[in-house]
Backbone as numpy.savetxt, mean C-alpha at the origin, in Angstrom:
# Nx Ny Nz CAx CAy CAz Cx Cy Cz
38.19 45.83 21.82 37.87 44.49 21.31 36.36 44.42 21.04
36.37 44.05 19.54 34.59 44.51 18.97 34.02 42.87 20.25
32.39 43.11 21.27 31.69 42.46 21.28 30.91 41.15 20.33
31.49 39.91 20.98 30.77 39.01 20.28 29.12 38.85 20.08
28.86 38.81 19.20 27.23 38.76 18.95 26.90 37.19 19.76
26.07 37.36 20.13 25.48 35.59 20.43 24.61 35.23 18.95
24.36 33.97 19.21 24.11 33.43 18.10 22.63 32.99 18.46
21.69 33.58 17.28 20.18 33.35 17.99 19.45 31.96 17.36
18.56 31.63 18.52 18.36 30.34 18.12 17.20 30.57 16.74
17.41 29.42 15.92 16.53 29.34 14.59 15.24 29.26 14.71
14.30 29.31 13.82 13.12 29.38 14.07 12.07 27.88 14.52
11.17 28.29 15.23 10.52 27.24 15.98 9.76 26.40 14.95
10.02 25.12 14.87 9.41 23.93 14.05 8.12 23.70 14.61
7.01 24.31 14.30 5.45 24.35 15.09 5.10 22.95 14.93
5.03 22.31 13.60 4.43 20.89 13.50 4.99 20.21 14.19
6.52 20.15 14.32 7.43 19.48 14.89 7.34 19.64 16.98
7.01 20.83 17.37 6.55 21.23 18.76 5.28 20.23 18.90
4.09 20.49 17.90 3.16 19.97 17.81 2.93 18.07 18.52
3.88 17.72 17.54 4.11 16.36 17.38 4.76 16.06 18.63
5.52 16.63 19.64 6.56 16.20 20.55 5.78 16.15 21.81
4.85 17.30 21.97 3.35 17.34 22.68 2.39 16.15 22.70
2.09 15.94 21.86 1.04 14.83 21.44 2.24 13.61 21.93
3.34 13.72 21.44 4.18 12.12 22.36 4.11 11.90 23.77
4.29 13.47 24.00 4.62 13.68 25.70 3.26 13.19 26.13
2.24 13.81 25.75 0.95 13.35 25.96 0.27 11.77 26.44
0.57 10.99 25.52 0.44 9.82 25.62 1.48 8.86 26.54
2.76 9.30 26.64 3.78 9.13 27.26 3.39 9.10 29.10
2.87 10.23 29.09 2.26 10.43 30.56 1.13 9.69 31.13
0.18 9.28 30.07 -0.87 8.48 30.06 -0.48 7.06 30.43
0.96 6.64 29.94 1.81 5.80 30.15 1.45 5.50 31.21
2.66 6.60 31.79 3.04 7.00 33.05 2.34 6.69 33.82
0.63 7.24 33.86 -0.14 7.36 34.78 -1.23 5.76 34.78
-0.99 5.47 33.48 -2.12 3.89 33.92 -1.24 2.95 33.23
0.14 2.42 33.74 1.31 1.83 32.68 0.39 0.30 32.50
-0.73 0.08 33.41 -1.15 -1.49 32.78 -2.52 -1.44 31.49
-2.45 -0.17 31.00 -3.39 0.44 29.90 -2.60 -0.07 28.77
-2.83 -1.00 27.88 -1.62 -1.23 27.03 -2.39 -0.46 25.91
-3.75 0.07 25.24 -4.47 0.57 24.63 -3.45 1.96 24.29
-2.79 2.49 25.95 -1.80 4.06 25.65 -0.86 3.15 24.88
0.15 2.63 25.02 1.21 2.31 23.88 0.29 1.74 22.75
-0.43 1.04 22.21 -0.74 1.25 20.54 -0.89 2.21 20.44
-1.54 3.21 21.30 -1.62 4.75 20.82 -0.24 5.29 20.16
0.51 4.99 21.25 2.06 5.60 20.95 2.48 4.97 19.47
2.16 3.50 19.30 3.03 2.89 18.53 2.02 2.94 17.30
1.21 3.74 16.94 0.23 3.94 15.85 0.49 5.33 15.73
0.88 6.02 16.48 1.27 7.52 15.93 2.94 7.22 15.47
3.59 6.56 15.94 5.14 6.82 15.04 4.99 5.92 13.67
4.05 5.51 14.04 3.60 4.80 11.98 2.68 5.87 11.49
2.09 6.78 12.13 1.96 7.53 11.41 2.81 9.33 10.42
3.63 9.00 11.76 4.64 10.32 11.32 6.05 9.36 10.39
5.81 8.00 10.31 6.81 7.17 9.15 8.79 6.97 10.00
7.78 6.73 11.48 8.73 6.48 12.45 9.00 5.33 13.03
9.12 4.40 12.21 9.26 2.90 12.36 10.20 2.43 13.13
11.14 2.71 13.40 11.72 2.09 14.15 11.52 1.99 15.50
11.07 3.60 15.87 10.25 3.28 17.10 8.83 2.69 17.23
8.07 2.82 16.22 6.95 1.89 16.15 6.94 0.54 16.59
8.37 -0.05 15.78 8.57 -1.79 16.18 8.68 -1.81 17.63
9.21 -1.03 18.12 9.94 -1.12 19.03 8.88 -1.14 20.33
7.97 -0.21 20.37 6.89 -0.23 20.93 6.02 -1.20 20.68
5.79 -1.92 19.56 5.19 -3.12 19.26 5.82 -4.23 19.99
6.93 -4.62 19.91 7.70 -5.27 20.71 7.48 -5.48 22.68
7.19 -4.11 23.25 7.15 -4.37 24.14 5.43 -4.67 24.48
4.66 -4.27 23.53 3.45 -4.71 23.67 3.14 -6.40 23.54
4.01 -6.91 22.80 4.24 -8.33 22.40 4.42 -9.24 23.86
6.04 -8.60 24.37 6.55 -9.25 25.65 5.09 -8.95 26.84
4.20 -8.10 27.11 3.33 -7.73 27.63 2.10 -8.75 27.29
1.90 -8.67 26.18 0.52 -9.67 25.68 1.12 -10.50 24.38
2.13 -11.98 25.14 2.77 -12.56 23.86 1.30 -13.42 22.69
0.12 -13.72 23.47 -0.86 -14.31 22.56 -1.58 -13.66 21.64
-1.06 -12.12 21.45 -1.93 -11.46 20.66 -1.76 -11.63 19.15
-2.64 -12.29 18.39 -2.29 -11.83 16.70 -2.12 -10.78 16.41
-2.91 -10.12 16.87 -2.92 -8.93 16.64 -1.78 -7.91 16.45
-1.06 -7.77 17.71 0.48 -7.17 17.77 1.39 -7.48 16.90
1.34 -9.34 16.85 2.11 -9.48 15.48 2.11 -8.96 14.29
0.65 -9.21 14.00 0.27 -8.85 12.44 0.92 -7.46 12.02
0.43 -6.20 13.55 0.59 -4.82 13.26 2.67 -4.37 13.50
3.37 -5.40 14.05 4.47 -5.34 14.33 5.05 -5.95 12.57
4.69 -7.23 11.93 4.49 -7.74 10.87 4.60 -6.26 9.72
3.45 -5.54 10.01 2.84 -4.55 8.60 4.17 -3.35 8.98
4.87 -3.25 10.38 5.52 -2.34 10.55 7.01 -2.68 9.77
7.42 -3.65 10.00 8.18 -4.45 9.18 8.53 -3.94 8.10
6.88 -4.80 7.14 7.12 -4.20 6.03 6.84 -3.11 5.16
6.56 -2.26 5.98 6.86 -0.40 5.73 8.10 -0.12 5.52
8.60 -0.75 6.47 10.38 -0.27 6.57 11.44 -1.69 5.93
10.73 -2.15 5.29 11.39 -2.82 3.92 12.06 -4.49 4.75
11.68 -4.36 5.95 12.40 -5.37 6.18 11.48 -7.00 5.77
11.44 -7.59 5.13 10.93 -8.58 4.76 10.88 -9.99 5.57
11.82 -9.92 5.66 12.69 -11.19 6.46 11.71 -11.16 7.98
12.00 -10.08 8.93 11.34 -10.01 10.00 9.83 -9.84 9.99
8.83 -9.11 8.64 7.92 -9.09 8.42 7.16 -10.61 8.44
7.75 -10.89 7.47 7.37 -13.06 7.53 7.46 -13.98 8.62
7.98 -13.38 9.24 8.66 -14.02 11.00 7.38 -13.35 12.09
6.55 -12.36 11.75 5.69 -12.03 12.59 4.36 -12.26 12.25
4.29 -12.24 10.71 3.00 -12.73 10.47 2.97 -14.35 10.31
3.89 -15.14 10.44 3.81 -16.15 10.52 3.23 -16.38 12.31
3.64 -15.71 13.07 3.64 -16.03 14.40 2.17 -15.44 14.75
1.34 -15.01 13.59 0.09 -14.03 14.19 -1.02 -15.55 13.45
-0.39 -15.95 12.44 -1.84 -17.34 11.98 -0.70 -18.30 12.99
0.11 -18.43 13.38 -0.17 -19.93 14.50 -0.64 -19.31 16.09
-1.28 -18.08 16.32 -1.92 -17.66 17.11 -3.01 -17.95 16.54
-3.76 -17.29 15.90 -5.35 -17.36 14.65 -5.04 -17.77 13.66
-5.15 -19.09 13.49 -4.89 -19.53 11.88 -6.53 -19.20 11.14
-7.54 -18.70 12.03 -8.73 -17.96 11.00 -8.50 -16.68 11.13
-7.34 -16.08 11.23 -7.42 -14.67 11.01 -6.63 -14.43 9.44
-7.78 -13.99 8.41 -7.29 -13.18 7.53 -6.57 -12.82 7.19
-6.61 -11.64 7.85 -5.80 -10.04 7.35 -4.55 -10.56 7.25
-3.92 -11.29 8.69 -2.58 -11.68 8.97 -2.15 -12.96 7.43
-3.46 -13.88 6.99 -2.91 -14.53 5.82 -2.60 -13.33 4.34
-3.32 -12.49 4.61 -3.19 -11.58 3.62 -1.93 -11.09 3.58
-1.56 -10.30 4.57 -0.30 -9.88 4.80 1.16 -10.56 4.63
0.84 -11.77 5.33 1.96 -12.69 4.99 2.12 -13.34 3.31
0.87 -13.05 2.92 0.66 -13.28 1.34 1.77 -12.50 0.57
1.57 -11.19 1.23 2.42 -9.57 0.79 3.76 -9.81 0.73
4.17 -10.08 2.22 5.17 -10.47 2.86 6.40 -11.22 1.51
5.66 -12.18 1.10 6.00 -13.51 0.60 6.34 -12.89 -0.85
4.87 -12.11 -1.49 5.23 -11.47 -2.44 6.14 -10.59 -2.42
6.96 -9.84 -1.85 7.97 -8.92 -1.69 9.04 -9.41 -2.16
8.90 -10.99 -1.20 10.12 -11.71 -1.07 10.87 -12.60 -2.01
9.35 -12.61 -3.62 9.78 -13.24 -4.62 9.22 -14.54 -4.92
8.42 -15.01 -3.45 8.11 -15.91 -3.39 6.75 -16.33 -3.39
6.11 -16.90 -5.22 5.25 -16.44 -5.67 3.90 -17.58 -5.02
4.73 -18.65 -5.09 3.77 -19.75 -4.73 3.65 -20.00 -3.43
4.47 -19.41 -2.10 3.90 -19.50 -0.93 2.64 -18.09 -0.61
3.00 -17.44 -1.87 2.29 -15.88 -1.74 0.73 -16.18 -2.00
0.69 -17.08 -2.85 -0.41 -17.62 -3.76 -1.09 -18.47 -2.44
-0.37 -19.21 -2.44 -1.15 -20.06 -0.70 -1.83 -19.09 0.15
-1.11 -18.56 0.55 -1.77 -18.03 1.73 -3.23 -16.53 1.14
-2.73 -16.12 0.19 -3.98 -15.33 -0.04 -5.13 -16.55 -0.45
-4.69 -17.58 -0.66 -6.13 -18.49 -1.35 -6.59 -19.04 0.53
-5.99 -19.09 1.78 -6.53 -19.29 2.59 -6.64 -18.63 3.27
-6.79 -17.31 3.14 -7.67 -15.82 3.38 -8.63 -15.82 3.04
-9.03 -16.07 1.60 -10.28 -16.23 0.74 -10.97 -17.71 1.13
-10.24 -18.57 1.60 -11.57 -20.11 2.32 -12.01 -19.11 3.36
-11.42 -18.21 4.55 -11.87 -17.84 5.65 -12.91 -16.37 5.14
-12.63 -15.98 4.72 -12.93 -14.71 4.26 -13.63 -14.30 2.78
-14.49 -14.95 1.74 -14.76 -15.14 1.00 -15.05 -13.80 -0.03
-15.46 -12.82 1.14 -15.69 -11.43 0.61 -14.44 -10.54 0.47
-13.23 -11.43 0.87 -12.29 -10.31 1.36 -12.08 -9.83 -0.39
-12.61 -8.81 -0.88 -12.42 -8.47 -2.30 -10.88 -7.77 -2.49
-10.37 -7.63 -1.23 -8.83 -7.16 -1.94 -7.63 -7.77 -2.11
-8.16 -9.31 -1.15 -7.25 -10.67 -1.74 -7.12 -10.95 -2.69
-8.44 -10.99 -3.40 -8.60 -11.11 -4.81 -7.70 -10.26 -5.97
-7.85 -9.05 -5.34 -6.74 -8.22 -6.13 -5.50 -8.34 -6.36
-4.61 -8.81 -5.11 -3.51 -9.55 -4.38 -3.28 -10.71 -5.71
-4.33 -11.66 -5.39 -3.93 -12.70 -6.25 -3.63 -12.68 -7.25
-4.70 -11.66 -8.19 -4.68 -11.55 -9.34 -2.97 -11.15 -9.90
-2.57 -9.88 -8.95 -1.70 -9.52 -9.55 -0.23 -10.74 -9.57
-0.09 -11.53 -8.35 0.48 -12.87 -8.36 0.61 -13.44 -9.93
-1.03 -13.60 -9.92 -1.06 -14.51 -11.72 -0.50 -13.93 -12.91
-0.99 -12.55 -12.49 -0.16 -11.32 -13.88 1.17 -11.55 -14.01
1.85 -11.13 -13.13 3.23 -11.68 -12.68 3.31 -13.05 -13.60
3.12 -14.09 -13.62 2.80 -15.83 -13.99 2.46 -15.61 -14.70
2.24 -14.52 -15.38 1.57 -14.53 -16.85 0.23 -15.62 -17.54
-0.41 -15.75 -15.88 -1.44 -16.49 -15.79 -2.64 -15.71 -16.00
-2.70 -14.98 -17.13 -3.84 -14.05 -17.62 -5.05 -14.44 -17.39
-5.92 -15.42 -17.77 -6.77 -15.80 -17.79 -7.40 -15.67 -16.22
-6.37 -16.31 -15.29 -6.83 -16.82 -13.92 -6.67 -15.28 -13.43
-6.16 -14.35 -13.82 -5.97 -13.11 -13.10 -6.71 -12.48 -13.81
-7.77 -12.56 -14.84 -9.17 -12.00 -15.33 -10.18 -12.46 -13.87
-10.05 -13.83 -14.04 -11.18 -14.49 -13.50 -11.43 -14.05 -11.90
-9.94 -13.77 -11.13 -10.18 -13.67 -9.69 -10.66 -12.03 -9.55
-10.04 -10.91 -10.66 -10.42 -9.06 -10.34 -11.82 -9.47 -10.75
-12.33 -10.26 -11.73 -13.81 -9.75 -11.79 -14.43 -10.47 -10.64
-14.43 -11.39 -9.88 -14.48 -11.90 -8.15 -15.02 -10.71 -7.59
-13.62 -9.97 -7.71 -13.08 -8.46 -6.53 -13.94 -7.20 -7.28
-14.69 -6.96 -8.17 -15.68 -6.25 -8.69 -16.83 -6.36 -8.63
-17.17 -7.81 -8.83 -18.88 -8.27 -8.36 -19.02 -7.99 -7.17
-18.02 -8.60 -5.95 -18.10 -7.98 -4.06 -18.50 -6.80 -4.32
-17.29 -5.60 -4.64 -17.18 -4.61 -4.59 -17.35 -3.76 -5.93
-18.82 -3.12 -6.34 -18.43 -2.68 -7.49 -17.92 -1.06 -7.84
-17.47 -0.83 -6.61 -17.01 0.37 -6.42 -15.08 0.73 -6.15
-14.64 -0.56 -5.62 -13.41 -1.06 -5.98 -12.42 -0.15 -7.21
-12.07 0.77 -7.31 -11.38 1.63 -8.14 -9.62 0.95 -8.56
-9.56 0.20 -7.46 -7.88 -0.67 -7.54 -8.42 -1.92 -7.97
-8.87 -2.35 -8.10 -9.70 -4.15 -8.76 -9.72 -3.60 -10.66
-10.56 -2.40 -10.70 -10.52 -2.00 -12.12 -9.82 -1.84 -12.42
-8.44 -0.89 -11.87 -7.54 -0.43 -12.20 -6.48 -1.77 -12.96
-6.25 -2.99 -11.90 -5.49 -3.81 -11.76 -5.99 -4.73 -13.00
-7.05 -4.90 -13.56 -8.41 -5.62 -14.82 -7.31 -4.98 -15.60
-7.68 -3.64 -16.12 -7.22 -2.77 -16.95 -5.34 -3.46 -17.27
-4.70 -3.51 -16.25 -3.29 -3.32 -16.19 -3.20 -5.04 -16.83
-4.05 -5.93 -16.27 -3.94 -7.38 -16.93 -4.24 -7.30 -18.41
-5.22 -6.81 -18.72 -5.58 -6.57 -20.12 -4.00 -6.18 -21.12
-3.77 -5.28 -20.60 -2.28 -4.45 -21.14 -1.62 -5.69 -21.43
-1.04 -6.06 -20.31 0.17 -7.16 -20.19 -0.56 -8.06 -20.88
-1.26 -8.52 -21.16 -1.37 -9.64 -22.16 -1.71 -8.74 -23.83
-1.95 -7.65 -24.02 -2.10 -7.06 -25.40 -3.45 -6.90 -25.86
-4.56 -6.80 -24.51 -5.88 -6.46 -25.27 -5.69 -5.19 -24.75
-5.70 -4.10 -25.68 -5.23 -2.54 -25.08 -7.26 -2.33 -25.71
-7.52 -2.41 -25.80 -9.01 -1.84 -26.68 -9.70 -2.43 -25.58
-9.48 -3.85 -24.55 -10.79 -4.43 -23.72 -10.09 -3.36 -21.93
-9.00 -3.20 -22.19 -8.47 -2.48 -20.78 -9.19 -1.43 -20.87
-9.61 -0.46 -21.59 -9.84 0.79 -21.64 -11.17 0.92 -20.93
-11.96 0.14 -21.09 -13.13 -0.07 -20.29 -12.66 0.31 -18.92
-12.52 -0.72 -18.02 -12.53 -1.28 -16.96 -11.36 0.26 -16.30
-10.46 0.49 -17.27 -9.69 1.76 -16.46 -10.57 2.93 -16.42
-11.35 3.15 -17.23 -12.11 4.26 -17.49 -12.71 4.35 -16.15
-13.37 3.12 -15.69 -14.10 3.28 -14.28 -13.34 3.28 -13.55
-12.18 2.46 -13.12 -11.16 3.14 -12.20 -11.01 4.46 -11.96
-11.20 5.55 -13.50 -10.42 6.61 -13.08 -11.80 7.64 -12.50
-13.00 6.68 -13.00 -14.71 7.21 -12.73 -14.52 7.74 -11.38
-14.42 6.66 -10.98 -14.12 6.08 -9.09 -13.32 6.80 -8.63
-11.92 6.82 -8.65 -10.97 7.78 -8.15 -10.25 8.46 -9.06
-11.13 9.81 -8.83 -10.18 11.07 -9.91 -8.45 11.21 -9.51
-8.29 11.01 -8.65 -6.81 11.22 -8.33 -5.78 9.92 -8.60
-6.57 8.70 -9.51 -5.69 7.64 -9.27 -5.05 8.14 -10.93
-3.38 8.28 -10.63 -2.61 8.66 -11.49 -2.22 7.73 -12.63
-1.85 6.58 -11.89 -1.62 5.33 -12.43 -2.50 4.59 -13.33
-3.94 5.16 -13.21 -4.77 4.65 -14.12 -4.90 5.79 -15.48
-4.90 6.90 -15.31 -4.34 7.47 -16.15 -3.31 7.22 -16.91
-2.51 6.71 -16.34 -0.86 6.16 -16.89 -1.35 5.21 -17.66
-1.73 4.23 -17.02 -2.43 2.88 -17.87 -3.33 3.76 -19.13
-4.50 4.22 -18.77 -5.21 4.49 -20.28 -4.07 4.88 -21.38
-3.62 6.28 -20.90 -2.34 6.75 -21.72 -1.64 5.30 -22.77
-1.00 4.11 -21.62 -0.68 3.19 -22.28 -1.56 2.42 -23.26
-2.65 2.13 -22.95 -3.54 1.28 -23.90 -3.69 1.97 -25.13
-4.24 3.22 -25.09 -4.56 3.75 -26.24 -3.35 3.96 -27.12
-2.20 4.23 -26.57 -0.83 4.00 -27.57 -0.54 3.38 -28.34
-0.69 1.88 -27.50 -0.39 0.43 -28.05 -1.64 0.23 -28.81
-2.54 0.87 -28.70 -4.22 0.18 -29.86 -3.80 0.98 -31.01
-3.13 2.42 -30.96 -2.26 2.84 -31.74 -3.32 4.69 -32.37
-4.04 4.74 -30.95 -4.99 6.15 -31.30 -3.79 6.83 -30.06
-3.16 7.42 -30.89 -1.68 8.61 -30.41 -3.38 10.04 -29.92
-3.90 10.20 -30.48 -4.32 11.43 -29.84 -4.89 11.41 -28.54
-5.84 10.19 -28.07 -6.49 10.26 -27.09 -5.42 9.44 -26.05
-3.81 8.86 -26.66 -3.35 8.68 -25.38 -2.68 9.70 -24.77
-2.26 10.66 -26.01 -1.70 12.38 -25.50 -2.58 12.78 -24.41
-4.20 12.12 -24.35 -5.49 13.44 -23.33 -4.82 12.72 -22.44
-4.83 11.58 -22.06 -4.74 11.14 -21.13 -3.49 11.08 -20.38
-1.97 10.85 -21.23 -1.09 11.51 -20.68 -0.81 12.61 -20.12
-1.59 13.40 -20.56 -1.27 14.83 -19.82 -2.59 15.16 -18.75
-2.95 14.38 -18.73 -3.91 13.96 -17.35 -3.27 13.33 -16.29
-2.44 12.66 -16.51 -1.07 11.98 -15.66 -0.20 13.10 -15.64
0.37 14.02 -16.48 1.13 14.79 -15.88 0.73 16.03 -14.92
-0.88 16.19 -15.25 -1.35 17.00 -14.46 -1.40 16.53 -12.96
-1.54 15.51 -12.61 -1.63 15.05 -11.45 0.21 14.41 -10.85
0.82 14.39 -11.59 2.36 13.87 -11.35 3.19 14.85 -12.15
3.23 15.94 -12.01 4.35 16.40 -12.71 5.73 16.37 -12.77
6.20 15.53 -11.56 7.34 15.38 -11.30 7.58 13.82 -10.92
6.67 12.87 -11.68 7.04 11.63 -11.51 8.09 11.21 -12.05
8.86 9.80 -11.98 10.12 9.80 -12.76 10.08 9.19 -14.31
8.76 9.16 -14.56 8.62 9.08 -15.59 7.58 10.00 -16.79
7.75 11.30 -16.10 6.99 12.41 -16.40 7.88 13.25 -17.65
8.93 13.26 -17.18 9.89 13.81 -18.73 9.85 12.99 -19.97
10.17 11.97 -20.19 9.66 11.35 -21.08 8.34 11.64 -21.59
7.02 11.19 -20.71 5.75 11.52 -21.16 5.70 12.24 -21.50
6.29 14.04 -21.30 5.87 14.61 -21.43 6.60 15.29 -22.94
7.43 14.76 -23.46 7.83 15.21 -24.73 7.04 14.18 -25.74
6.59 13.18 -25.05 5.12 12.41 -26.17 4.21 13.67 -26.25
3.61 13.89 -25.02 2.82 15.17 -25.26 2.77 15.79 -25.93
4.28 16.67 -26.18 4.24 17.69 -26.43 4.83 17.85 -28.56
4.26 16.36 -28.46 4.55 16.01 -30.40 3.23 16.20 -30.54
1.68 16.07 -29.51 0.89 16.53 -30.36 -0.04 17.02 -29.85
0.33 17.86 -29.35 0.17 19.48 -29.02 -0.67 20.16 -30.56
């Protein structure tokens, strides 16, 4: 009777060993000072970082029952939320982080997000405009809003708030980008090209502003220089889902 072979175990997942270490790690830290609540955000900021949300909330949660007055926990239990698409519970925590700090920001910002996810344009609009009474510099509310108005096809007012978010910040690469994308949607493809150009000045890797130039120069109706720029987007996305298409524009003028 031929000997059964055993069956050998597969090969060792190093990042994955890596990662289970670093849990155990903090886990013990737990263990060893459990009224350190500083070790669980640790914990519950590394499973948002490996895109492990469910245990993230979950650890947020008991940081909550531990310290129920914190905005803070909310807000970051709130943003965990809406990583993992849940909307509904996202709005339910950042609501509970401004009637803790109704001068905290970030949390009106977020719930701004929240709201915008949810479709809901004019409670979205509120609360980023009382981010900006508290926060006047916050230059990426501004961005927030703007895109609200784009949406509303409130062009004008979504010129007026990105150039806000450019004077703060004139280094802002998503404020230009977002200028550029308003320009489009209303049909000045010749005044977008500016404002994306420095977007793409600012961040060589932003794809989407590439995408955008590509678009403007189409619609202004110069086919050659939106080909450079399309295939500047495909160089950086070659496998976006809208890269096959682009890329047989391309390849007419070649």
């Amino acid at each position: 009777m031929p000997t059964q072979e055993k069956s050998s175990p597969g090969p060792v997942d190093i990042k994955q060993l890596r990662e289970d270490e670093e849990v155990v790690k903090i886990k013990e830290s737990i263990d060893s000072n459990p009224g350190d609540l500083k070790n669980y955000e640790r914990l519950g900021l590394y499973y948002v970082s490996k895109e492990r949300f469910e245990e993230a909330s979950e650890i947020f949660k008991k940081l909550i029952l531990l310290n129920p007055k914190s905005a803070i926990y909310h807000d970051t239990l709130g943003s965990i939320y809406g990583m993992n698409r849940k909307l509904d519970e996202s709005v339910k925590e950042f609501k509970a982080a401004v009637r803790i700090d109704s001068r905290y920001p970030q949390a009106h910002k977020n719930l701004g997000n929240a709201y915008f996810g949810k479709g809901e344009l004019k409670n979205s609009i509120e609360e980023f405009k009382i981010a900006l009474e508290i926060d006047p510099g916050y230059y990426q509310v501004y961005d927030n809003l703007g895109r609200v108005y784009m949406l509303q096809r409130r062009y004008d007012d979504a010129v007026k708030v990105l150039k806000k978010a450019i004077k703060i910040n004139p280094n802002f690469a998503k404020g230009y980008r977002t200028l550029g994308d308003i320009y489009i949607k209303n049909g000045k493809f010749k005044e977008a090209i500016n404002p994306l150009n420095k977007a793409k000045e600012l961040d060589k890797k932003d794809s989407i502003a590439l995408r955008f130039l590509g678009d403007a120069y189409l619609r202004a109706g110069d086919f050659k220089e939106a080909s450079k720029y399309y295939q500047e987007y495909l160089n950086l996305r070659p496998k976006g889902n809208d890269s096959s298409e682009i890329k047989k524009f391309v390849d007419r003028f070649k």
